[in-house]
C-alpha positions in Angstrom: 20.3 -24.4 25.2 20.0 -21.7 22.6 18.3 -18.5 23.0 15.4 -17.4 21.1 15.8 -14.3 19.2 13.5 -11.6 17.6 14.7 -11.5 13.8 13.7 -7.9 12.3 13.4 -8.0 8.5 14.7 -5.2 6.6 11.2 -3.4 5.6 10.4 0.1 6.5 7.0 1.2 7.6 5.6 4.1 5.8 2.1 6.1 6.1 0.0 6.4 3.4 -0.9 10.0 2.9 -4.6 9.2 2.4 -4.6 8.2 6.1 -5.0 11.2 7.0 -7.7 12.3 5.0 -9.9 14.6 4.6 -6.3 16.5 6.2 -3.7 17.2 3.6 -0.4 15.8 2.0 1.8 18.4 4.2 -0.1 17.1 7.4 0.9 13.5 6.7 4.1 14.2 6.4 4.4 16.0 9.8 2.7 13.1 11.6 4.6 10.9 10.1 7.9 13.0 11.6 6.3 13.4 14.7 5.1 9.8 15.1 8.5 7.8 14.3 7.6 6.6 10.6 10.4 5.2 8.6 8.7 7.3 5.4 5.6 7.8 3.8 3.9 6.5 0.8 2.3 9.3 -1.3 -1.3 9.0 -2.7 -1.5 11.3 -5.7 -5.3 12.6 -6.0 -6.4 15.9 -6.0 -4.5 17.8 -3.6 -2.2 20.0 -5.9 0.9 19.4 -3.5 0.7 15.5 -3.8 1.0 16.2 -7.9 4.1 18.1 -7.1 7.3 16.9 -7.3 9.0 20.5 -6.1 6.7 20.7 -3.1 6.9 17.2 -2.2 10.7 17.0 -2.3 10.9 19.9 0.3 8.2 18.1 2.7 10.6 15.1 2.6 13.7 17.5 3.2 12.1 19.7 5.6 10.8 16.8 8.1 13.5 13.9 6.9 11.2 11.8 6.2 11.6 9.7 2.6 9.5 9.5 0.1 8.9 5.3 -0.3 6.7 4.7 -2.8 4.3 7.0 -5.0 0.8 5.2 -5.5 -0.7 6.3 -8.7 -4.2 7.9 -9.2 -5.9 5.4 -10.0 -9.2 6.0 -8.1 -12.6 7.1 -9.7 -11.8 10.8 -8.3 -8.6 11.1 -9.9 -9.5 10.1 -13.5 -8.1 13.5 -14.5 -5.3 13.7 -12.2 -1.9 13.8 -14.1 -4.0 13.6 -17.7 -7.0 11.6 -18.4 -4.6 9.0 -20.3 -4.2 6.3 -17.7 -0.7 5.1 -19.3 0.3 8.9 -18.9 -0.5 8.5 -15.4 1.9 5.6 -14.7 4.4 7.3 -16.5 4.5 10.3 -14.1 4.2 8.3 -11.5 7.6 6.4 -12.8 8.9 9.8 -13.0 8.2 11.0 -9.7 9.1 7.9 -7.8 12.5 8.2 -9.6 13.0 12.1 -8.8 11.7 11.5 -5.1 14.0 8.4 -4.6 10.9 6.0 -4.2 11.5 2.4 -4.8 7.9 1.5 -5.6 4.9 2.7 -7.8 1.4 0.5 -6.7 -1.0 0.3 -9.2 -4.7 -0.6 -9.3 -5.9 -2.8 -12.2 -8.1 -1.1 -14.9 -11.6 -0.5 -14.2 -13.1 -2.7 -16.9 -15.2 0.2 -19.1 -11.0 1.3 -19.6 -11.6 -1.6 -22.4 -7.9 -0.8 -24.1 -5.9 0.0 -21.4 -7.0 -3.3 -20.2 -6.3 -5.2 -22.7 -3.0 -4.2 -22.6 -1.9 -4.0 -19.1 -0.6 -6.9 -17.8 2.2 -6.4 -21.0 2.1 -2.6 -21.0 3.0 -2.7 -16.8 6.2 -5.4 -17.7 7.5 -3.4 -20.6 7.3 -0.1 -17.7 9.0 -2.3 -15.4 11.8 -3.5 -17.4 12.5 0.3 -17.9 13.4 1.6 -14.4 14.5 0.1 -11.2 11.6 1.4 -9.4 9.2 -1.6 -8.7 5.5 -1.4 -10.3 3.7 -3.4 -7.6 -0.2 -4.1 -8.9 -2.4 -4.2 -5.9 -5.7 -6.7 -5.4 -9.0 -5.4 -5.3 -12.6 -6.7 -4.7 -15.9 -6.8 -6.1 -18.3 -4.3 -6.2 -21.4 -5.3 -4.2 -24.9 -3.8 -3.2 -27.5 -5.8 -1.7 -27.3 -9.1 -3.2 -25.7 -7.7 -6.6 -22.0 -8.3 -7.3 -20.1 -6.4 -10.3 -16.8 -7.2 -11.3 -15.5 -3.6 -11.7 -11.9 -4.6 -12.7 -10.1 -6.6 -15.5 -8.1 -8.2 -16.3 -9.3 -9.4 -12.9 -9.3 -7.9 -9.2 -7.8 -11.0 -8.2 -4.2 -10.0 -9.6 -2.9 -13.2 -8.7 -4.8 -14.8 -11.8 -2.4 -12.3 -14.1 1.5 -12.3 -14.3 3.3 -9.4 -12.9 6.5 -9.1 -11.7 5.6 -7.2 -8.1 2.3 -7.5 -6.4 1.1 -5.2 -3.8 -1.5 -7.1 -0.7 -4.1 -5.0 0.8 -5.3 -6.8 3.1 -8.9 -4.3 3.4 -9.3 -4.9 -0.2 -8.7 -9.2 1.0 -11.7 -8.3 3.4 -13.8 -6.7 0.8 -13.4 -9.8 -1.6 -14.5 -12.1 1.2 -10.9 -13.5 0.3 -8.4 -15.3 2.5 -5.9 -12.9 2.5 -2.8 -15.7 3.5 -3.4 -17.8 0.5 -3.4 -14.8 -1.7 0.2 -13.9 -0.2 1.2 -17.5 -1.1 -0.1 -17.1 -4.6 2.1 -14.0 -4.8 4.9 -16.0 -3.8 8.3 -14.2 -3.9 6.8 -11.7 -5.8 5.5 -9.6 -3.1 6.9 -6.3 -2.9 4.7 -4.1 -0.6 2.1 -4.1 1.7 -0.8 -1.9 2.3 -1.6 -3.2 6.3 -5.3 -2.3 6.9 -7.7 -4.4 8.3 -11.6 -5.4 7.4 -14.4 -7.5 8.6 -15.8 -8.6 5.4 -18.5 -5.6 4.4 -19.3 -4.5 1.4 -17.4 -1.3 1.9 -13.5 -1.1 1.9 -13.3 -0.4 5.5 -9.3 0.2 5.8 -9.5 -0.3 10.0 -6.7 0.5 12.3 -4.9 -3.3 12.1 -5.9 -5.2 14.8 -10.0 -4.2 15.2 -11.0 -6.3 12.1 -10.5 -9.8 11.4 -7.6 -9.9 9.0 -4.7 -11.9 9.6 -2.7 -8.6 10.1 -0.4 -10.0 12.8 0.0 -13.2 11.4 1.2 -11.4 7.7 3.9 -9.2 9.7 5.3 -12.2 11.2 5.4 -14.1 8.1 7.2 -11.1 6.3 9.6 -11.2 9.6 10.6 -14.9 8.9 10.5 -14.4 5.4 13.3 -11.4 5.2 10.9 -10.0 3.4 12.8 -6.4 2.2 10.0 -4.5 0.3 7.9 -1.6 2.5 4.8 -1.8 4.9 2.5 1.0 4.2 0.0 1.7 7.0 -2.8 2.7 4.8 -6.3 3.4 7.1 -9.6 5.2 7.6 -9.4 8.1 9.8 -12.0 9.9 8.3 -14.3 9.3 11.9 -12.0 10.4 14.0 -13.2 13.5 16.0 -10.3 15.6 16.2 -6.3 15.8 15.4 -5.6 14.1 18.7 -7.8 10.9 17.8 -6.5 10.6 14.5 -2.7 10.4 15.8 -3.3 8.1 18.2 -5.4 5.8 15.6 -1.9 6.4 13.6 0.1 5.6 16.6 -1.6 2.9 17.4 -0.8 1.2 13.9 2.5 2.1 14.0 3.0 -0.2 17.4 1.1 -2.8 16.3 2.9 -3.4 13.0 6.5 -2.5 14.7 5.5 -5.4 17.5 4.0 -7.7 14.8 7.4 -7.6 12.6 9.8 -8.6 15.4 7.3 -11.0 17.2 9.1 -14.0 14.9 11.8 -15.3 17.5 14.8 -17.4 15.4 16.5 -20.1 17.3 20.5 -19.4 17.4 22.6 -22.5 17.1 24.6 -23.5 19.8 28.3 -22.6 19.5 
């Protein structure tokens, strides 16, 4: 009778700089060194040395840890980051993803007062991917809520899945936030699904970003569908440490995500044939 055994896709699990917030870009890198992190994804925003490519580059070098994937500042505090033109913005985020040797650039959706940008995005973020090899991967949202009052703060649509791109990016907080069933919007993604940002949520109106496993995401169930699935893009733990009391807490809130995706991506035993 055959064995059962654990198939381990090809993805590499990477830490978001902004999960170590309010600590900086360097310290990221270190604990992601220290804590066994295949890379780390950088946040650009407005801590000069995640703007530069120089400094960033000798981070990587001095702790060996890659560089996977450059999110762009896309965030209401980093409307002047990298010029107040959001196309700019992409483009220098092309540019350092391609210097830094970073296979992916994520990329919110326009808020919807950016009323040009918008209009052209879903063509202007093809005709940017059909120039480089480096994969643009446009990321879900949610709604904006307070109280009983809902605003639909992005367009074309938070729900990127209503829009054609050629990458998608799945945050599964941002699922939470939308009140969303995060699965299905994986299966609208389809093949197309070339990163993840693991958080998890339990539904507020805030985009909580928890440690995976202390919301009610289907975090595990994701990894273990990427695991069967082969899937080859990266996992970027991508969480709220902001609470945590001191350095200690934070690592082992970092830690803890690291296991718990690592276990959840070779949970999916295969059945060998018999020989």
């Amino acid at each position: 009778m055959a064995e059962p055994v654990v198939r381990i896709p090809d993805a590499k699990v990477a830490l978001s700089t902004a999960s170590v917030y309010p600590e900086s870009t360097a310290t990221a890198f270190e604990i992601a060194a220290r804590l066994g992190y295949d890379g780390v994804e950088v946040m650009v925003w407005n801590d000069p040395v995640s703007q530069d490519i120089d400094a960033l580059r000798r981070l990587s070098d001095y702790h060996g840890i890659p560089i996977l994937a450059v999110h762009a500042p896309c965030l209401l505090i980093t409307q002047r980051v990298w010029s107040t033109d959001p196309w700019t913005k992409l483009q220098r985020a092309r540019a350092a993803a391609e210097k830094l040797g970073a296979g992916a650039v994520v990329v919110h959706p326009p808020f919807r007062w950016q009323r040009q940008y918008a209009r052209d995005f879903v063509q202007g973020v093809w005709r940017m991917a059909d120039e480089t090899d480096v994969r643009f991967a446009v990321e879900n949202m949610y709604p904006w809520r307070y109280r009983d009052r809902e605003m639909l703060a992005y367009a074309p649509d938070w729900d990127v899945t209503k829009d054609d791109y050629r990458h998608f990016t799945i945050d599964l907080s941002h699922a939470a936030t939308a009140r969303t069933d995060a699965l299905d919007m994986v299966d609208r993604m389809g093949d197309r699904l070339g990163h993840v940002h693991l958080a998890d949520g339990l539904g507020s109106n805030k985009d909580e970003h928890l440690v995976p496993g202390r919301g009610s995401q289907p975090c595990a169930e994701l990894l273990e569908r990427l695991a069967r699935t082969g899937f080859d893009g990266h996992v970027v733990i991508e969480v709220n440490t902001r609470r945590a009391m001191s350095g200690a807490e934070r690592e082992a809130d970092l830690a803890e995500a690291l296991a718990f995706t690592r276990l959840h991506l070779a949970a999916s035993p295969v059945k060998v044939p018999r020989r």
